[in-house]
C-alpha positions in Angstrom: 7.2 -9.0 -100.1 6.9 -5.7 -101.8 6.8 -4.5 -105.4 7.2 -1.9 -107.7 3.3 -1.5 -106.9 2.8 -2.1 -103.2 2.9 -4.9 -101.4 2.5 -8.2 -103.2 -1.0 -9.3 -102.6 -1.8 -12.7 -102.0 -3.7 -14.2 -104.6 -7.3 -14.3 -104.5 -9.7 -17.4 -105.5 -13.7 -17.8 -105.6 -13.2 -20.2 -103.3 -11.6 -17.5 -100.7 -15.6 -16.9 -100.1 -18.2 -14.2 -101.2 -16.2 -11.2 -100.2 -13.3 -12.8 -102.7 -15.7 -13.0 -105.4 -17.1 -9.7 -105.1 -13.8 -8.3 -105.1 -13.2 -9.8 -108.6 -16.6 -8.3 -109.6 -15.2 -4.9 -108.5 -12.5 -5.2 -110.2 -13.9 -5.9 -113.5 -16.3 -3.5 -113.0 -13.8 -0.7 -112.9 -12.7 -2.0 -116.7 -15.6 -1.8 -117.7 -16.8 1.7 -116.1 -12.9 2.4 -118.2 -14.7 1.3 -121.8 -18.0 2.8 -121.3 -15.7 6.6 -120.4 -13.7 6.0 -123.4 -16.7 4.5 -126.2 -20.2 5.7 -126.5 -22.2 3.8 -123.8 -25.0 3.6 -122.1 -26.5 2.0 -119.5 -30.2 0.9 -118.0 -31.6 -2.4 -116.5 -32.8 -3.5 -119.6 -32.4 -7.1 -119.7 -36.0 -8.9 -119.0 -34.3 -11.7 -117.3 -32.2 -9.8 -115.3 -34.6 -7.0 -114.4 -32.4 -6.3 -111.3 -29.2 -5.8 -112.5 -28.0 -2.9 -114.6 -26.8 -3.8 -117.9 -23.8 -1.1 -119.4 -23.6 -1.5 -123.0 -20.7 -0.2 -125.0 -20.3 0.3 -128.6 -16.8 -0.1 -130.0 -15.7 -0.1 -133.8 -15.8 -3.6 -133.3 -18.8 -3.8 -132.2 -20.8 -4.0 -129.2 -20.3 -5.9 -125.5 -22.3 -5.4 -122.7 -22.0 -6.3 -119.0 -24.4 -6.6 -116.1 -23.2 -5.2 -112.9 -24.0 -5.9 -109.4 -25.7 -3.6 -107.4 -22.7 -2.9 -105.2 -20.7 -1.6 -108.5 -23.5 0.7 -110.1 -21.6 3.3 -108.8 -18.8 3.2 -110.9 -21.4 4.4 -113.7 -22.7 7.7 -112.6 -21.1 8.9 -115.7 -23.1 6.8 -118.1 -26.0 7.7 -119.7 -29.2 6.0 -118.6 -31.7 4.7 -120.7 -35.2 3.1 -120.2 -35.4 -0.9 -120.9 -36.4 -0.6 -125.2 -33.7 1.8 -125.2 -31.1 -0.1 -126.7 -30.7 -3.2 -128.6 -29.0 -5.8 -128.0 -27.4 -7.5 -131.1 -27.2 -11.0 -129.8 -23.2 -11.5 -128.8 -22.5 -14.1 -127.3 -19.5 -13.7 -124.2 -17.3 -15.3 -126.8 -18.4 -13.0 -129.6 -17.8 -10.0 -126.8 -14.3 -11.0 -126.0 -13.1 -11.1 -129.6 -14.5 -7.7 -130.3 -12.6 -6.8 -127.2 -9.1 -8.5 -128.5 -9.6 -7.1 -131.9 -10.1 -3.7 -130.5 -7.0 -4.2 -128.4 -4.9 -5.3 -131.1 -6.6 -2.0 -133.0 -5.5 0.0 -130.7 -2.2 -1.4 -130.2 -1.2 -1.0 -133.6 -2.3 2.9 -133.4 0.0 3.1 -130.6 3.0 1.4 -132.4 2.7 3.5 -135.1 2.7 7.0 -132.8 5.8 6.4 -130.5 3.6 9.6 -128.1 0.6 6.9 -127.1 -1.9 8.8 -129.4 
């Protein structure tokens, strides 16, 4: 079948194997890469833990939410500014905490849309 977009894909599980799961991964990535172009970001491995994945952290008005990325979607950050581990600080959020900054800012945003029939 095909849609407005292309051809319907089927859908994809994390079951479907690595490749399937990676392909998620990607595809988050590229939101991310979207937020850290749009807010002040920056990006570095900076997690002690972690040492071997790079962490992107973005600083909205509401707050911040960072993301580690795989090695195969570091890529996707070229444009981010690197720093050194020390060089930011984390404040603590929790993945929960990170995805109600993100709704809020959505809703923020939405709202400055509504009231600006152009988009911005």
């Amino acid at each position: 079948m095909t849609t407005l977009h292309g051809p319907k894909a089927e859908p994809v599980s994390i079951y479907d194997g690595p490749e399937a799961l990676a392909a998620l991964y990607r595809e988050r990535a590229h939101l991310v890469a979207h937020l850290a172009a749009y807010y002040p970001a920056v990006a570095g491995y900076t997690d002690p833990v972690a040492v071997d994945w790079l962490v992107v952290t973005v600083e909205m008005p509401e707050g911040q939410a960072a993301w580690h990325i795989s090695k195969a979607d570091v890529d996707l950050f070229d444009h981010v500014p690197r720093v050194d581990p020390g060089g930011v600080t984390w404040d603590g959020h929790t993945t929960a905490e990170k995805y109600q900054r993100i709704v809020a800012g959505t809703h923020r945003l939405a709202m400055r849309r509504a009231q600006n029939e152009e988009g911005w």
